[in-house]
N, C-alpha and C positions, 0 to 999 in steps of 0.2 A: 337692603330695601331697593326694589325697582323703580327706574326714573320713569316707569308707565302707571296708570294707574289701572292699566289691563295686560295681563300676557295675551286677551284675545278679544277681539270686537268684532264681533259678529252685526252686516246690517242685512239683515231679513228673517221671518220668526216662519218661513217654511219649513218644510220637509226636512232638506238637507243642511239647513239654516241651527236648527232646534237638535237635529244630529249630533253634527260639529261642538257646537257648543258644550251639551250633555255631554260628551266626552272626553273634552278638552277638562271640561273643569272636573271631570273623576279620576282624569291624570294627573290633576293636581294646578292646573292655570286657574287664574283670576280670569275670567267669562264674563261678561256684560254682550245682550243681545239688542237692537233694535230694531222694531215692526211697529209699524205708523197705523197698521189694520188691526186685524184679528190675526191670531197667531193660529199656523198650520196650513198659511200660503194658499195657491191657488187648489190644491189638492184636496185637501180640508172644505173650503170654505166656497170654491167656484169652479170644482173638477171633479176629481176620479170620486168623492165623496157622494155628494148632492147628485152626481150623475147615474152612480150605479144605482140609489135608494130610488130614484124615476124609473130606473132602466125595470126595475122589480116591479115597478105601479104599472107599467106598458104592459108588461108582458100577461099580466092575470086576465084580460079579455080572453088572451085564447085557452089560457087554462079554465075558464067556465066554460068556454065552449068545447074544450078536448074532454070535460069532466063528462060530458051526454053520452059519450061514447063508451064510458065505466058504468054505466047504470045509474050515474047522481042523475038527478031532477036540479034543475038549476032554476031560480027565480029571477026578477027582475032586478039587473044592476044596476046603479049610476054612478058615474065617477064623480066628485067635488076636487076641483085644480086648489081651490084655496087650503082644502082641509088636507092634502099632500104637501103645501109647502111649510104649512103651518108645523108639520111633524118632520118634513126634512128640518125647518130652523131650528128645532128643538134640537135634534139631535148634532145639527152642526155646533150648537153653542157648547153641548156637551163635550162635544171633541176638542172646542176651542178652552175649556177649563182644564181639560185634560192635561193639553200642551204647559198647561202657565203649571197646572202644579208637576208635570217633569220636569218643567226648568228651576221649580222652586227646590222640589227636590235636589237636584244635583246643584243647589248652591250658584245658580246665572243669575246673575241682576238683568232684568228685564229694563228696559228704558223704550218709555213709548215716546214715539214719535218719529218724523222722518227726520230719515241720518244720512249727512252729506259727506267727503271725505273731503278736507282741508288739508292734507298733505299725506307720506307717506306712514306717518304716526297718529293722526289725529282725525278725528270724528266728531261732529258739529251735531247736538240733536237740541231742536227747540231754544238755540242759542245758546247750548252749552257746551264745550269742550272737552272731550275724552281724550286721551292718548292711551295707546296700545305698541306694543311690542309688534301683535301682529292684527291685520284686517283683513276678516274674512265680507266677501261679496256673497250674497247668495240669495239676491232681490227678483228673482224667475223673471220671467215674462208675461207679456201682457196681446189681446188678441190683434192681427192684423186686420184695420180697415180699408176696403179697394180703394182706390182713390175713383172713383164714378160719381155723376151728378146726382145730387140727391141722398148719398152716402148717410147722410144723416137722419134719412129714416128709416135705416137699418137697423138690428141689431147686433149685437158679439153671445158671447159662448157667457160671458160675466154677465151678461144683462139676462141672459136667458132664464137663469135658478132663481129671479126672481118680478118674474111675469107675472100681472095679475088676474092675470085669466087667460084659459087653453084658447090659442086662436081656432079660428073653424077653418080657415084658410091658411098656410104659410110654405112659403120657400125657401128654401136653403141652398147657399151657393158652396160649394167645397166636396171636396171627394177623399176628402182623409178620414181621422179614427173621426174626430169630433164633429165632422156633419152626418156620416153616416148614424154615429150613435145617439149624437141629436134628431136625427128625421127619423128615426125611429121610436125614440121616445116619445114625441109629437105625435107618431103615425097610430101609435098602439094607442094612445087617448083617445084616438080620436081627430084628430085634425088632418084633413084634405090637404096632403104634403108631396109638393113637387122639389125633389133634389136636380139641380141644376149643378157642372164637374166639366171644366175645357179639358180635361183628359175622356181617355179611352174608356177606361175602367176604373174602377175605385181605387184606393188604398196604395199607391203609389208608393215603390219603394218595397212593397212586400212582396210575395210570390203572385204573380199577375193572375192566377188561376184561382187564387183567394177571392180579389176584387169580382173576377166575371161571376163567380157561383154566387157570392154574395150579392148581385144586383139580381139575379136572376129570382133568389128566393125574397128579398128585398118586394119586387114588382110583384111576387105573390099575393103579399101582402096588403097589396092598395097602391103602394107609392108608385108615383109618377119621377123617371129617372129618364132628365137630358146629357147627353153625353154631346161631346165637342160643342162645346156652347156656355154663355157667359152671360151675366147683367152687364149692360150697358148703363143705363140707368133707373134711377126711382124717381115717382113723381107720386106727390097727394095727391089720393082721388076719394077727397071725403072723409072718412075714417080709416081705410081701406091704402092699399099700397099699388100704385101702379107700375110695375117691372115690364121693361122691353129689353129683349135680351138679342142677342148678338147677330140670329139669327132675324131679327126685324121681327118675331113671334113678341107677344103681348101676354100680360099675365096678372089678375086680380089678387093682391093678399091682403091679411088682416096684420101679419108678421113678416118679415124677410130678416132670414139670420144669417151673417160673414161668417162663413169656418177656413177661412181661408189664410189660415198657419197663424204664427206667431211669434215675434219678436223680443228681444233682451229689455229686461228693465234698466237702461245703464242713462239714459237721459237723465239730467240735474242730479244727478249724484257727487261731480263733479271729479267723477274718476278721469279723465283728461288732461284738469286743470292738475291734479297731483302727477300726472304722468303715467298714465296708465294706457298702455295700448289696444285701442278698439279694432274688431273684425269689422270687413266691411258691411258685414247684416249688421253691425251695433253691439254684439255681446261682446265680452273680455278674452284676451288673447292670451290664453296659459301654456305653458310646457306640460309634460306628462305629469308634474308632482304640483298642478294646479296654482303655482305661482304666474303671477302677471308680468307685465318687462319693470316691475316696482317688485322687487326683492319680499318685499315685508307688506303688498298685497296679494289677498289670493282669493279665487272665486271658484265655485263649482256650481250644478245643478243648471237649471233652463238659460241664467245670466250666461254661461260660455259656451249655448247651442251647440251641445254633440246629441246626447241624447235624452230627449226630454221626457221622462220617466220617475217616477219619484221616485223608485226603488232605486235607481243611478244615481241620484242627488241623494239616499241616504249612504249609499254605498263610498262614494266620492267624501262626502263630511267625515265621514269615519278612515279613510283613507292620509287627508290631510290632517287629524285632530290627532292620527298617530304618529305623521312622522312631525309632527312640530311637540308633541310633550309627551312621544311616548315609545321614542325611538324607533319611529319607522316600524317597519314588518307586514303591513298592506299594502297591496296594491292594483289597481284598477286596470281591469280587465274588460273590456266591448264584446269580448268573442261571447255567442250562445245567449244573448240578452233576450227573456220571454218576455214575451208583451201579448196582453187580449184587447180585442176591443168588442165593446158590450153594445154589439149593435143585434137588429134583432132579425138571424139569428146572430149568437156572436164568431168571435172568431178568435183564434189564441194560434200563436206561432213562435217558433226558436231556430237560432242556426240560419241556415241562407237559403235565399230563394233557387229556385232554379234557374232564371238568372245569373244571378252571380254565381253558382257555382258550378255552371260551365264556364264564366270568364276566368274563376278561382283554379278551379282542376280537370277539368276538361271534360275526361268521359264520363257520365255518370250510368247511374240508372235508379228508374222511375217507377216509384209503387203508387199507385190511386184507389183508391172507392169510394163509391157514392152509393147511399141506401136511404131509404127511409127507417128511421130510427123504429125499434120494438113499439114504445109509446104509442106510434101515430098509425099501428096496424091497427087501432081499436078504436083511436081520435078522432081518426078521418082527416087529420091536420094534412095538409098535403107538401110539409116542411122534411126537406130530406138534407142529408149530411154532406160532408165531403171531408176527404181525409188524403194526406200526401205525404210521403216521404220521399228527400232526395239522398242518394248515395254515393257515394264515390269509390265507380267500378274496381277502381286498382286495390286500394286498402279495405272495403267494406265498411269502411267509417259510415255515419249517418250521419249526414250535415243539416238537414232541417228536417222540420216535423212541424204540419201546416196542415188547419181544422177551420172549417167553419158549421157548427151545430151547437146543439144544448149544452153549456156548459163547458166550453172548447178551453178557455182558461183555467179553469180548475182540473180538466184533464193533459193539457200540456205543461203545466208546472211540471206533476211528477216526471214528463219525459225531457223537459230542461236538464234534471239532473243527470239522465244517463247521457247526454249530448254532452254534458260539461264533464263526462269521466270516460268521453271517445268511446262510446256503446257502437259494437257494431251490428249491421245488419242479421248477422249469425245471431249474435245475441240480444238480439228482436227475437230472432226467429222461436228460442230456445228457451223466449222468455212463456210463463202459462198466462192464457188468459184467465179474465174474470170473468162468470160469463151468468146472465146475458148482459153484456155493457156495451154500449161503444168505445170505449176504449179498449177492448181488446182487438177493434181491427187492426188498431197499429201492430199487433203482435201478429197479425195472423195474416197479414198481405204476402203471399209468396210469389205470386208471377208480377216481374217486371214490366210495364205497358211499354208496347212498340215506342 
């Protein structure tokens, strides 16, 4: 009999939270999880869920208007913001049943409420005491607010999925995934949307050639996009938001949303007081096999900020959940990690920017196009593609693969997988296209740009 009354104590019912567990207890551990919310994290409940189901409500304007150009007769539309969130909720709650009966299934005792760590065995919920063999962390994160005057009558990215109505007016401060794909959502409703970004170009950290095409087809759009420039502050002005921004420029909203990154959930957890070593951003400090400098805690997902992606936090839970009850055999890899962001248009990328991989491997060489897609010769949309590959001249390897158009995430996935099995450019070249797709320029780019 174990002097625990868990092999695993899981505090968080996210993504990689709900992972770990599930698999821990079909290895055969005693599992007990806790989430003080709804279970399926910020993903589920205030992210990548709720956000793409919007990102699909934005986008249908201009599919009635690209429809004129097929011969449809299109009538008069109106959007209802209520009657949108009314059926995201539905469908989030579905997701959130989903989660409780995969945990019921593989046998986790669920424990609501928030879960504190009282030592390195022991877990506090609602005033009751757990003991585990092991504690897993995997409480995400939560959105950063600026510190600026007025700050509080901003909103975050958690307050946004559940607004009571489309503003007519709103600002967005941030230039990553989640403002551009926020001010786009907003923009395709309908809402008079100025993205304000103290960088250069958007998206920061990805291929910079990504960010410039994407403001460009962005400002197509409507949206108004400041670059090297910032809130200073917010002030009421009535119902309305008065923003002055860095530049001494003035600016009326109804909204103003922070997208401006996001932080480790590790406050009052009392992972400190156990001994637990924090990074100076706040999240937990692991070695490679996701152990903390406490032996018998261990945390993955957005709580140890590498990369915050649910598909890493599911990847990571399964990672640890084997080598603690199931003899090891994964293990976690960053190299080739796709990510899209469902801004509109979107953009999907893998492998390394151009940037980094002249700092990586020096020489390369560089394939581009840019078209207007088959669709918009008939639309009249005047939304056009961009598509990239980087190479590395010496071996022919193909180190990234970088899209911004219709769909650019579900056509990089499939080329994730040839980058994770060291595809080379020959065999791009040798590969057939589909045709007519956009995805077959990546097959069919032959001349390297100067």
């Amino acid at each position: 009999m174990s002097q625990y009354d868990y092999d695993l104590f899981t505090i968080g019912g996210g993504s990689g939270g709900v992972r770990a567990s599930r698999f821990a207890s079909q290895y055969g551990a005693r599992v007990a999880i806790a989430e003080s919310k709804d279970l399926g994290g910020t993903c589920v409940n205030v992210g990548c869920i709720p956000k793409k189901l919007m990102s699909y409500s934005a986008h249908f304007h201009e599919d009635f208007a690209d429809a004129v150009g097929f011969g449809w007769t299109v009538g008069e539309s109106r959007f209802d913001w209520q009657a949108l969130i009314a059926s995201k909720d539905k469908e989030i709650a579905r997701l959130n049943g989903i989660y409780r009966k995969i945990l019921d299934g593989a046998k986790v005792d669920i424990v609501e409420g928030y879960a504190t760590v009282e030592d390195a065995h022991t877990v506090v919920v609602n005033g009751k005491r757990y003991t585990a063999a092991h504690i897993l962390v995997a409480t995400g994160g939560h959105p950063t607010v600026p510190d600026i005057p007025g700050k509080e009558l901003g909103i975050v990215s958690d307050d946004f999925f559940h607004l009571t109505a489309l503003p007519k007016r709103a600002v967005v401060l941030g230039g990553g995934y989640i403002a551009v794909e926020l001010a786009s959502i907003l923009n395709g409703l309908g809402s008079d949307v100025t993205l304000v970004y103290r960088g250069k170009h958007l998206l920061r950290g990805m291929d910079s050639e990504l960010g410039v095409f994407l403001a460009e087809e962005m400002r197509k759009k409507g949206m108004k996009i400041l670059f090297e420039n910032n809130i200073e502050s917010l002030k009421a002005a009535g119902d309305a938001r008065q923003v002055t921004l860095s530049d001494g420029a003035t600016l009326e909203a109804d909204c103003v949303l922070f997208a401006t990154g996001r932080h480790a959930n590790t406050a009052g957890i009392g992972l400190e007081k156990a001994g637990v070593v924090l990074t100076d951003k706040g999240a937990v400090k692991v070695d490679d096999n996701f152990i903390s400098s406490v032996p018998s805690i261990h945390a993955i997902g957005d709580v140890i900020d590498r990369v915050a992606l649910t598909p890493v936090a599911l990847a990571e839970g399964m990672v640890v959940a084997a080598r603690l009850f199931n003899k090891g055999g994964k293990e976690m890899s960053y190299a080739n990690i796709p990510t899209a962001v469902f801004s509109h248009p979107n953009v999907g990328t893998v492998g390394l920017s151009e940037e980094d991989a002249r700092k990586q491997v020096g020489e390369l060489r560089i394939f581009k196009s840019e078209f207007k897609a088959l669709k918009h010769t008939l639309s009249g949309n005047s939304e056009r593609t961009f598509m990239k590959l980087v190479v590395d001249a010496k071996s022919d390897r193909v180190l990234g693969v970088h899209m911004v158009g219709a769909d650019a995430g579900e056509i990089v996935q499939g080329f994730a997988v040839a980058l994770q099995c060291g595809a080379t450019k020959a065999q791009f070249d040798a590969t057939i296209g589909i045709h007519p797709t956009s995805a077959e320029e990546f097959v069919t780019m032959r001349t390297p740009v100067a």
